[in-house]
C-alpha positions in Angstrom: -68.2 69.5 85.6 -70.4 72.4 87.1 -73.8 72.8 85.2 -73.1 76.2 84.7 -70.0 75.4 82.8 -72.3 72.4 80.7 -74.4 75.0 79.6 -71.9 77.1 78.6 -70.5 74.3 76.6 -73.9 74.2 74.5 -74.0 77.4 74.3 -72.6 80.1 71.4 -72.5 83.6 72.0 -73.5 84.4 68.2 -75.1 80.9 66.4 -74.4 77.3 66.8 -72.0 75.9 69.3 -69.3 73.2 68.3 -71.4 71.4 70.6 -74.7 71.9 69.5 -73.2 71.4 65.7 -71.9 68.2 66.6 -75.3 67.4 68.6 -76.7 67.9 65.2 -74.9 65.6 63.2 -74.8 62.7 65.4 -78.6 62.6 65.4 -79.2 63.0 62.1 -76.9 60.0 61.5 -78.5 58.1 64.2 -81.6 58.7 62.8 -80.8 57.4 58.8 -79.2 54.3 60.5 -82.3 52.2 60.8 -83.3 52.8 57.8 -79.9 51.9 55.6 -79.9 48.0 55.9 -83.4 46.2 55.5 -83.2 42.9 56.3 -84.2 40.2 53.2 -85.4 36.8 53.3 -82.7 35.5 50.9 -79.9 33.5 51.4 -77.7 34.4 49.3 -78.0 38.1 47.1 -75.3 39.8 44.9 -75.2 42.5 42.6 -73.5 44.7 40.1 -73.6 47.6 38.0 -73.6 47.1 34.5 -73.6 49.1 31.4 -76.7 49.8 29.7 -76.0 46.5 27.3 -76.1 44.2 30.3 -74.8 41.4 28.0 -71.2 42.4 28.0 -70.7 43.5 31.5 -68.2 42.1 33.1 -68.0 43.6 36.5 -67.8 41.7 39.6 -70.5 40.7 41.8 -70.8 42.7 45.5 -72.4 40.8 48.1 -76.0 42.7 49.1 -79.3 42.8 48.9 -79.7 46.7 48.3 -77.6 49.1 46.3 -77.6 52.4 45.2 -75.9 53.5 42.1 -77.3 57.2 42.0 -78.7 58.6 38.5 -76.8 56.4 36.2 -77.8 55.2 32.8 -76.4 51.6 33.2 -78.1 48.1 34.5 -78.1 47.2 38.0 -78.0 43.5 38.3 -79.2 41.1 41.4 -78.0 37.6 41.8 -80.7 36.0 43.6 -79.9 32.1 45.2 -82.7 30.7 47.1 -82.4 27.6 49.7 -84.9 25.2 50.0 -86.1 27.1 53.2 -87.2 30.3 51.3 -89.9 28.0 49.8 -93.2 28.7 50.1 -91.8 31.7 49.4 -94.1 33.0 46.2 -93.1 36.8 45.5 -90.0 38.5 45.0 -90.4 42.3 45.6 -88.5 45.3 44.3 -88.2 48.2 46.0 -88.9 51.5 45.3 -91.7 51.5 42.5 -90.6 54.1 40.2 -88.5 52.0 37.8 -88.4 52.3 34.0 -87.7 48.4 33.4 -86.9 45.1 35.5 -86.8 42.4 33.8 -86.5 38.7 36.2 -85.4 35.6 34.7 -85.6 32.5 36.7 -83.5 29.7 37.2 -83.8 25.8 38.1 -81.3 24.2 40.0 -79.5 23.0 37.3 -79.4 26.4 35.8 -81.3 26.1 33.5 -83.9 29.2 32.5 -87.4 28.4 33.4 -89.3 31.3 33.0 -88.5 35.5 32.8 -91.1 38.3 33.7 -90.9 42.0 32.6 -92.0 45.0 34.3 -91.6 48.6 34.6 -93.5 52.1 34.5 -92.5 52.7 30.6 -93.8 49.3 30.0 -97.2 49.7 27.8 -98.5 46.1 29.2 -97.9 46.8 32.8 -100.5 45.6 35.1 -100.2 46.6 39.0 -101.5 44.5 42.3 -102.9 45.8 45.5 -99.4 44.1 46.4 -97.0 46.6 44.3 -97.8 49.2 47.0 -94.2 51.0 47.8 -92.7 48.1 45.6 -92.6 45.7 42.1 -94.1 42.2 42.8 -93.0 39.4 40.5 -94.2 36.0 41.1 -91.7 33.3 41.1 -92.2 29.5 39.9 -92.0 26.7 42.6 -88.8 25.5 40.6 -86.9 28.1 40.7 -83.8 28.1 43.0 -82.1 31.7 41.2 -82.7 35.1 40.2 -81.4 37.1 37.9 -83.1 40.7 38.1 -81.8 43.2 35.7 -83.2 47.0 36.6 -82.8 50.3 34.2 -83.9 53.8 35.4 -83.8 57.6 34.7 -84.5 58.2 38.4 -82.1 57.3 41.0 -80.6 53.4 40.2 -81.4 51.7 43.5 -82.8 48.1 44.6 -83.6 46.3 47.5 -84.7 42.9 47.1 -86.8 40.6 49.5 -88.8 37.5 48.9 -92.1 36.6 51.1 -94.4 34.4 51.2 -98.3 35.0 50.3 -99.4 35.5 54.4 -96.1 37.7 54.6 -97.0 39.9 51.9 -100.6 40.2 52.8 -99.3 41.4 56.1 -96.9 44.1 54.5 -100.0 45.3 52.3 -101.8 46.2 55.2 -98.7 47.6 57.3 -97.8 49.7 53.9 -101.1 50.6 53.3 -101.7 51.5 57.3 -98.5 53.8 57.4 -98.7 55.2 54.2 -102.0 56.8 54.2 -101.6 57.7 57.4 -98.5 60.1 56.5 -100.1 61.2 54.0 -103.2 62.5 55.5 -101.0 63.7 58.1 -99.1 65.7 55.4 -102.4 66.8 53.6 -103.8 68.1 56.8 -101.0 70.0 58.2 -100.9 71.6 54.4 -104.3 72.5 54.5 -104.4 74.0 58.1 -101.0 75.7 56.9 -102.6 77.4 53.7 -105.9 78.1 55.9 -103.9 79.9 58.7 -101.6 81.5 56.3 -104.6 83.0 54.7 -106.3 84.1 57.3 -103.1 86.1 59.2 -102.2 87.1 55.5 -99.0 85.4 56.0 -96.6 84.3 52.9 -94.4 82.0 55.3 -97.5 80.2 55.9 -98.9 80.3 52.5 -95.8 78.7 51.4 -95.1 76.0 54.4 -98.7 74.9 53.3 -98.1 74.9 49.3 -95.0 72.6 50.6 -97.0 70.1 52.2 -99.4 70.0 49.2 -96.6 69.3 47.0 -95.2 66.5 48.6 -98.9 65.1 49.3 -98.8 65.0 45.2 -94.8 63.5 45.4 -95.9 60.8 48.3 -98.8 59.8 46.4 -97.0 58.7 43.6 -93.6 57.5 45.1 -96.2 54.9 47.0 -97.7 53.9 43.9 -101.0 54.2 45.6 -102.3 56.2 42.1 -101.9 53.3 39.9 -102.7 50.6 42.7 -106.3 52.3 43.0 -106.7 52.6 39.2 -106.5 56.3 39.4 -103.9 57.0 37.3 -101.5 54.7 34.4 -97.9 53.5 36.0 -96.3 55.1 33.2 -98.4 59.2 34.5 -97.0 58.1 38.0 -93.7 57.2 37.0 -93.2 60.7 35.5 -95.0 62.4 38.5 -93.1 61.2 40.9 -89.8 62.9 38.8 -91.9 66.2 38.1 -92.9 66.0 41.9 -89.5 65.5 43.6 -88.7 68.6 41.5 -91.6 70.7 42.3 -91.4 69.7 45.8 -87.5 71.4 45.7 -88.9 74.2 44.0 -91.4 75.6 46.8 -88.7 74.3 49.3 -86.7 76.6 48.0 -89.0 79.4 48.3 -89.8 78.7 51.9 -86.1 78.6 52.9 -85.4 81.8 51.3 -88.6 83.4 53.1 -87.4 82.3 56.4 -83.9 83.1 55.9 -84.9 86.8 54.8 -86.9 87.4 57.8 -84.2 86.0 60.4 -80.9 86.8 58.5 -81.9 89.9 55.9 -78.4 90.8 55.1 -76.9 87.5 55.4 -74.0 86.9 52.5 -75.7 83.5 51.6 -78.8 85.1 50.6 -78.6 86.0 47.0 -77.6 82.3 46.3 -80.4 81.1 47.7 -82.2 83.7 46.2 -81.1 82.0 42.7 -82.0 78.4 43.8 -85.9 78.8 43.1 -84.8 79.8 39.5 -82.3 77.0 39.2 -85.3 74.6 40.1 -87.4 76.6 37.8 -84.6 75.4 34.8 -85.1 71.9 36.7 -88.6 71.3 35.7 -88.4 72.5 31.9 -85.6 70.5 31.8 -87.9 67.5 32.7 -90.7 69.1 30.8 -88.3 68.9 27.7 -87.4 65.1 28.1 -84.1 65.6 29.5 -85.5 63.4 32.6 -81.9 61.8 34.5 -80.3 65.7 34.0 -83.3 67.2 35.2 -83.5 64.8 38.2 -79.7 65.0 38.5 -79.3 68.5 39.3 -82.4 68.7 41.8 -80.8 66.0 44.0 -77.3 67.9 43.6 -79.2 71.9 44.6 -81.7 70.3 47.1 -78.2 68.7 48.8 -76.3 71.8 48.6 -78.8 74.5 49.4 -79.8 72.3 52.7 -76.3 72.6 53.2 -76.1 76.5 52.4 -79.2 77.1 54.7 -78.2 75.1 57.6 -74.6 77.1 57.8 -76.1 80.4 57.2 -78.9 79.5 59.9 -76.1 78.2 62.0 -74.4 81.0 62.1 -76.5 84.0 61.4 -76.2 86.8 64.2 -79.5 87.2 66.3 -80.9 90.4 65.8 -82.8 92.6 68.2 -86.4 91.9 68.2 -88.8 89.4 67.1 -87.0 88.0 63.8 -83.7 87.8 66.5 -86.1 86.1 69.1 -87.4 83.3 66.5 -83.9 82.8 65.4 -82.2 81.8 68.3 -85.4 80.0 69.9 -85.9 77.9 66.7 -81.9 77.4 65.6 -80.9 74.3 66.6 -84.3 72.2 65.0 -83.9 74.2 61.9 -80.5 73.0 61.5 -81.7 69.9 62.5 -83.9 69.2 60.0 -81.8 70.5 57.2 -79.1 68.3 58.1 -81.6 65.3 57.9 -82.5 66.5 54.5 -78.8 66.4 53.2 -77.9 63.0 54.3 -81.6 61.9 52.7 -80.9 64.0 49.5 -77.0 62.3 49.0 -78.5 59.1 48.6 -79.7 60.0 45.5 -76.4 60.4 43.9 -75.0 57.0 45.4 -74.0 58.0 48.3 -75.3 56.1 51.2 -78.8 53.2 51.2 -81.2 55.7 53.1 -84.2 53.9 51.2 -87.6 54.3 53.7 -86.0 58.3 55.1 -88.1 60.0 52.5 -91.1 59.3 54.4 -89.3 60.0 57.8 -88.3 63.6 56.0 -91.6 64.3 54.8 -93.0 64.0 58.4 -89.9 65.7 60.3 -90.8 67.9 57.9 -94.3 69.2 58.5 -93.7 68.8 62.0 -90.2 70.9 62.9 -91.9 73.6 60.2 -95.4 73.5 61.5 -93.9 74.4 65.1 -91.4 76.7 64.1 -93.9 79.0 61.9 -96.6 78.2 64.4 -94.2 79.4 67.0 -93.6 82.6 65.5 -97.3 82.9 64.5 -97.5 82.9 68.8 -94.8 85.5 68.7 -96.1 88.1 66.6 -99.7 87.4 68.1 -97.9 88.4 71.8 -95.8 91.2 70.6 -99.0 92.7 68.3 -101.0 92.2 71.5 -98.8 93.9 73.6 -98.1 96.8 71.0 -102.0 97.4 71.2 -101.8 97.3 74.9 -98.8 100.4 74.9 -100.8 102.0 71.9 -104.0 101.9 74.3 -102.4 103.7 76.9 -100.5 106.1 75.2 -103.6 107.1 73.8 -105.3 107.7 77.2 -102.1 109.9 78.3 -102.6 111.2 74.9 -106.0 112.5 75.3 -104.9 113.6 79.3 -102.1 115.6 78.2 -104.2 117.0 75.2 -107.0 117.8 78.1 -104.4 119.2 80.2 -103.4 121.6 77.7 -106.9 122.6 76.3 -107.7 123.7 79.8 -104.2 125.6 80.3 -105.0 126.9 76.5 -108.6 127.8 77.5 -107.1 129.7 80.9 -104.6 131.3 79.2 -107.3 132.5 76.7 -109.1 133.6 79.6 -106.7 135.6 81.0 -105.2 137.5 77.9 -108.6 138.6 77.1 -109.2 139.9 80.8 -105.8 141.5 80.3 -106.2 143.5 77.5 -109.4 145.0 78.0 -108.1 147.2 81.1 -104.9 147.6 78.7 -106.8 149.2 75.9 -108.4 151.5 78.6 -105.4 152.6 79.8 -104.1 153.4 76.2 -106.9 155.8 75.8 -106.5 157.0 79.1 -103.0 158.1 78.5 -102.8 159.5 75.1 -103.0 163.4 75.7 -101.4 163.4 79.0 -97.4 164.8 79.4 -95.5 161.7 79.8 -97.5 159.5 77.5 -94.6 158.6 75.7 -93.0 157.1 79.0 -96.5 155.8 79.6 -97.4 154.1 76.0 -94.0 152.5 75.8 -94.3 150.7 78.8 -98.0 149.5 78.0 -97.0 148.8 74.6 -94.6 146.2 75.8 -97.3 144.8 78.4 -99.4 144.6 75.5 -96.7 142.9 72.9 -96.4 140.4 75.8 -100.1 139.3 75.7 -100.3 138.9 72.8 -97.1 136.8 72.5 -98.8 134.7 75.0 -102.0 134.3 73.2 -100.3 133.8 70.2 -98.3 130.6 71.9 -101.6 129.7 73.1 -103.1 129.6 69.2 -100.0 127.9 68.3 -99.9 124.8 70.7 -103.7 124.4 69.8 -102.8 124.4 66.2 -105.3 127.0 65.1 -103.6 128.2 62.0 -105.1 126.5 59.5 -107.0 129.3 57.5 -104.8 130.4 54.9 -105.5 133.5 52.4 -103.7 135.2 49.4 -101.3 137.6 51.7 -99.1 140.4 49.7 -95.8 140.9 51.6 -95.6 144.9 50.8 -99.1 145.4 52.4 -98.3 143.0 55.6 -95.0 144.4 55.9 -96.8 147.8 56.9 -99.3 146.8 58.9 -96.1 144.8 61.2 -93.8 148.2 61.1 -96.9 150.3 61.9 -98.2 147.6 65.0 -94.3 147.7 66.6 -94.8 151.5 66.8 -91.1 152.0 66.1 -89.7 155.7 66.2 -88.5 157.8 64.2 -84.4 157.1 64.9 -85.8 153.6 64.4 -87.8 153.7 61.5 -84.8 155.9 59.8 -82.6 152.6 60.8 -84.9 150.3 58.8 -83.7 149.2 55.2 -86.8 147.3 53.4 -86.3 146.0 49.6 -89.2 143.9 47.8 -88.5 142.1 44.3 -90.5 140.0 42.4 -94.2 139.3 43.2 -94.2 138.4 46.7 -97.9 137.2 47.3 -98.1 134.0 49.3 -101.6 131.9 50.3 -100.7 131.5 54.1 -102.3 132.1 57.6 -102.1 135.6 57.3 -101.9 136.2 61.8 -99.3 133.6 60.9 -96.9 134.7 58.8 -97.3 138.4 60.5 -96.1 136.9 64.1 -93.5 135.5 62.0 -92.8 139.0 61.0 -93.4 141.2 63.9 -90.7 138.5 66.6 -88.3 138.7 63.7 -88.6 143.2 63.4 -88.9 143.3 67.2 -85.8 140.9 67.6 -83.9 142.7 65.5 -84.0 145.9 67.0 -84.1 144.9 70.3 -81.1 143.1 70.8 -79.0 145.0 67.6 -75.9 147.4 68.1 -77.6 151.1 69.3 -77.4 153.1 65.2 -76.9 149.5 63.2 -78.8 149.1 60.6 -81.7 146.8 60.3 -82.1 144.9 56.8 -85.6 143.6 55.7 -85.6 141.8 52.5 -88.3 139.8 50.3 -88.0 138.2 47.0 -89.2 135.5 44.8 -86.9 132.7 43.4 -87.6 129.7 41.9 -91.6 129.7 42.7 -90.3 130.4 46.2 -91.0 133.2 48.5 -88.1 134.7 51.0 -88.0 137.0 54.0 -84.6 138.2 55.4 -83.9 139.7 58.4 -80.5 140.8 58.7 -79.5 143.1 62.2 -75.8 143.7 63.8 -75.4 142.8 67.7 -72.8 145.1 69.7 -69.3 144.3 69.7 -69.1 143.1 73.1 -71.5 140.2 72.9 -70.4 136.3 71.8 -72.9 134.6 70.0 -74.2 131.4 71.4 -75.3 128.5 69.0 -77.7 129.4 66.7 -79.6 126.2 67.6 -80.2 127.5 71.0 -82.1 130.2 70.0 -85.5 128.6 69.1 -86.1 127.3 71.8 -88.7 127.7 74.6 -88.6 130.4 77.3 -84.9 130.7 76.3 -82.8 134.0 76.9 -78.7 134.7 76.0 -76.9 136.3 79.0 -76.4 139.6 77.3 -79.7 139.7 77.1 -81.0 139.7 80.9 -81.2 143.3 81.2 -84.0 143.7 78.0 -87.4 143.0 78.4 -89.1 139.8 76.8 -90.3 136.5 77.9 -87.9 134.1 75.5 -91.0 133.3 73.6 -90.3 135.0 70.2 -88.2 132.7 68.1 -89.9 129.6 69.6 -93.3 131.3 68.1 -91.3 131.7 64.6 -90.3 128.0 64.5 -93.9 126.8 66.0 -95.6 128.4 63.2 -93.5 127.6 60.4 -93.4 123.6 61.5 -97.0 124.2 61.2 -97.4 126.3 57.7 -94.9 124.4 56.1 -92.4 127.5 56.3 -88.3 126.9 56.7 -86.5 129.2 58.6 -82.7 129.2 58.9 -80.6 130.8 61.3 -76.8 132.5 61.1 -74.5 134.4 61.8 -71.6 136.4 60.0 -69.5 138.0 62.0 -70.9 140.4 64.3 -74.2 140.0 61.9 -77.5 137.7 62.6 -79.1 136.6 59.4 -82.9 135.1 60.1 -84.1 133.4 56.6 -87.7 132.3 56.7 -88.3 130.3 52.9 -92.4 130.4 52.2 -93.5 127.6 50.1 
């Protein structure tokens, strides 16, 4: 097989491949294997499960040293026959700790009983050894040769039995001791560094990866029974934390699961039942809180297994976005799903299924590490792409400010220019006012002039100069616009001007008279030779309105009215008429920049320009 076609065959266009999928499950399951069969120094061990009265159970005996009944409320019973070679062997050890009642009655060859010891976290007497780490002790008599061990608890019903000598369980201690508070600092630390980063990058994934760890510092301290080895706290407060911190635990799980599934997969289908399971937990722990201890414990083990489930086939199969959620998605998939697989076949243990004893510890640690890389990861993600944003921001500021240079100096020139311009202009005004053709003359001038000053004004507009705004009465500025055009007398007899309401607006008084003037100018210039031009202002609705309404010649078809805002732009028709294509564009520059609206139509032969004031 080619390599290309390998990879291929690992690979999924959107989510997990069969192949990675099956990848997944295989090492999950190779990874619980070790942990499912501890070996015992017995030589023979049965056991059954019994109702809660023990003394009428009549169910037969399974070979085994471990066993798992789930949260039941019967007796789990242990048959325990010892040959001579399992003496010196002194203790008989129970694992895990965390059980309400075990009571061991011993046995002499002949069968007869020789001795019994009860312990248990609910029992008021109990007394704990530095060798209970992890585990119940019981010391058994030289003489005995059997066993009878009869367990009751509200957490998960399981056993595994073992017997050692005293050099065998001094060794354990240490080992337990070694590689338990070595997890545990391991999962303080990474919880602490977690809230610390979280903190300082403001970051609620973090924040809650690090509240995780914590938790399950507080649930590995007490499912080691280190607490009431060191005297720190009664087996009977430790038996009840370890219940109200598996739940806990699940809780901020919960939380974390749904953060990260938000951020890669926001409108995943799965979501708003995850998005219930933090409340479910919530019900959990008042449950416990109550005294409804094995329901309470019962339906964390049963959401924990199936929203592990949920997560890893939603994560599975999510579609990659595009961007940096997508990127952390597909980059991070496969260990997600990973661990979340891990933390099904460790969670169905705890209804019976499967003897994954020691994979809570093993979970804790796969734990903190696939989630301290993955966040940490996408920590190193967002720190690249903000880094890189603030690179692009950087230099679109310095074209920015070049461009904005650029056009202050064209702006300045332009200034410049107009000003040189209509100094001579003016002159020749004067010059021409009492000679024969001044008409001819005037006209010509006054369209040099009106050109200028369209300039200037485009200038003034770019630099965003209109900012001074005044009380400006419509009536008043629509005469000081009719008398500026200099219209004649055939034109002014063509005008139609109504005013209603109270038409005073605070604006940029230059402004809004450009506005007006490209609008009058327009309308004559480019309407039908004895049509009618309509000028209209009213008030509605705390609103002021200006309406232009002129009639083109038959001949001409109207382009789209889009078209005619912008820049330098001129219809064909048009080609013949003087102008620079600068109007309109001024009317929509300068009501972007006052806040005005103006709206453009036309109907039938007829161009309507609105301009709305607020």
């Amino acid at each position: 097989m080619k390599l290309s076609t390998l990879s291929g065959f690992f690979r999924a266009k959107q989510g997990l491949s069969f192949a990675q999928a099956s990848l997944i499950f295989a090492a999950a399951i190779a990874i619980s294997l070790p942990f499912s069969d501890p070996g015992h120094h017995v030589d023979q061990v049965h056991w059954r499960l019994c109702p809660a009265d023990e003394s009428i159970c009549d169910a037969p005996w399974l070979p085994g040293g471990d066993a798992n009944a789930g949260y039941n409320d019967g007796t789990l019973q242990f048959d325990v026959r010892m040959s001579d070679e399992d003496h010196p062997s002194a203790y008989l050890s129970v694992s895990p700790a965390y059980h309400d009642y075990i009571n061991a009655e011993f046995y002499s060859a002949a069968d007869e009983l020789i001795g019994s010891s009860v312990r248990g976290d609910t029992q008021l007497d109990e007394v704990v050894s530095a060798y209970d780490i992890e585990q119940t002790t019981l010391s058994v008599p030289d003489n005995a040769s059997r066993i009878v061990l009869s367990i009751r608890s509200v957490g998960g019903l399981r056993g595994s039995i073992s017997l050692s000598s005293v050099d065998e369980m001094q060794s354990s201690l240490v080992r337990n001791i070694a590689i338990r508070v070595s997890i545990i600092v391991f999962i303080v630390l990474s919880g602490v560094l977690g809230l610390a980063y979280g903190i300082v990058r403001r970051d609620p994934m973090l924040l809650l990866f690090g509240s995780y760890q914590l938790s399950w510092t507080v649930f590995l301290l007490s499912l080691s029974n280190l607490l009431p080895v060191s005297g720190v706290a009664s087996p009977f407060f430790n038996h009840h934390l370890v219940g109200f911190g598996a739940i806990f635990c699940s809780l901020v799980g919960s939380c974390l699961h749904l953060v990260i599934l938000r951020y890669v997969a926001p409108s995943h289908r799965i979501l708003k039942f995850v998005a219930v399971t933090p409340w479910l937990f919530l019900g959990a722990i008042v449950l416990y809180v109550a005294g409804f201890y094995r329901p309470a414990l019962t339906v964390n083990v049963l959401l924990v297994a199936v929203t592990a489930l949920t997560v890893a086939i939603a994560i599975g199969r999510a579609r990659a976005t595009h961007g940096l959620a997508g990127l952390f998605l597909e980059r991070t998939r496969f260990f997600y799903v990973l661990l979340l697989t891990i933390m099904v076949i460790t969670t169905i243990s705890g209804v019976g299924i499967g003897k994954q004893f020691s994979l809570t510890y093993l979970h804790s640690v796969l734990i903190a590490v696939v989630f301290g890389v993955i966040l940490l990861y996408r920590s190193a993600l967002e720190q690249t792409a903000s880094e890189r944003a603030a690179r692009r921001s950087d230099v679109f500021k310095q074209r920015k400010a070049w461009l904005e240079q650029r056009l202050a100096d064209q702006n300045t020139l332009t200034a410049l220019l107009t000003h040189e311009i209509k100094t001579p202009l003016a002159t020749l005004l004067l010059m021409t006012r009492n000679q024969a053709d001044a008409l001819k003359y005037r006209s010509q001038l006054k369209r040099i002039q009106r050109v200028v000053d369209q300039v200037a004004a485009s200038g003034e507009s770019e630099e965003a100069h209109l900012r001074n705004k005044e009380p400006v009465a419509l009536s008043d500025l629509v005469e000081v616009v009719v008398g500026q055009l200099e219209l004649s007398d055939e034109q002014i007899a063509r005008l139609y001007y109504s005013l209603r309401g109270r038409t005073v607006v605070t604006t940029h008084r230059f402004g809004l008279s450009t506005v007006l003037s490209n609008l009058l100018d327009n309308a004559f210039k480019y309407g039908a030779e004895q049509s009618k031009v309509c000028l209209r202002c009213w008030r509605r609705d705390g609103k002021v309105f200006i309406r232009v309404r002129n009639t083109v010649p038959s001949d001409v078809k109207f382009s789209d009215p889009t078209d005619w805002f912008n820049k330098y732009w001129r219809d064909t028709h048009s080609s013949d008429l003087h102008g620079m294509g600068l109007g309109l564009w001024l009317v929509r520059n300068i009501a972007r920049q006052q806040g005005y609206r103006v709206m453009a139509k036309r109907v039938g032969q007829q161009v309507v320009m609105t301009v709305e004031l607020v």
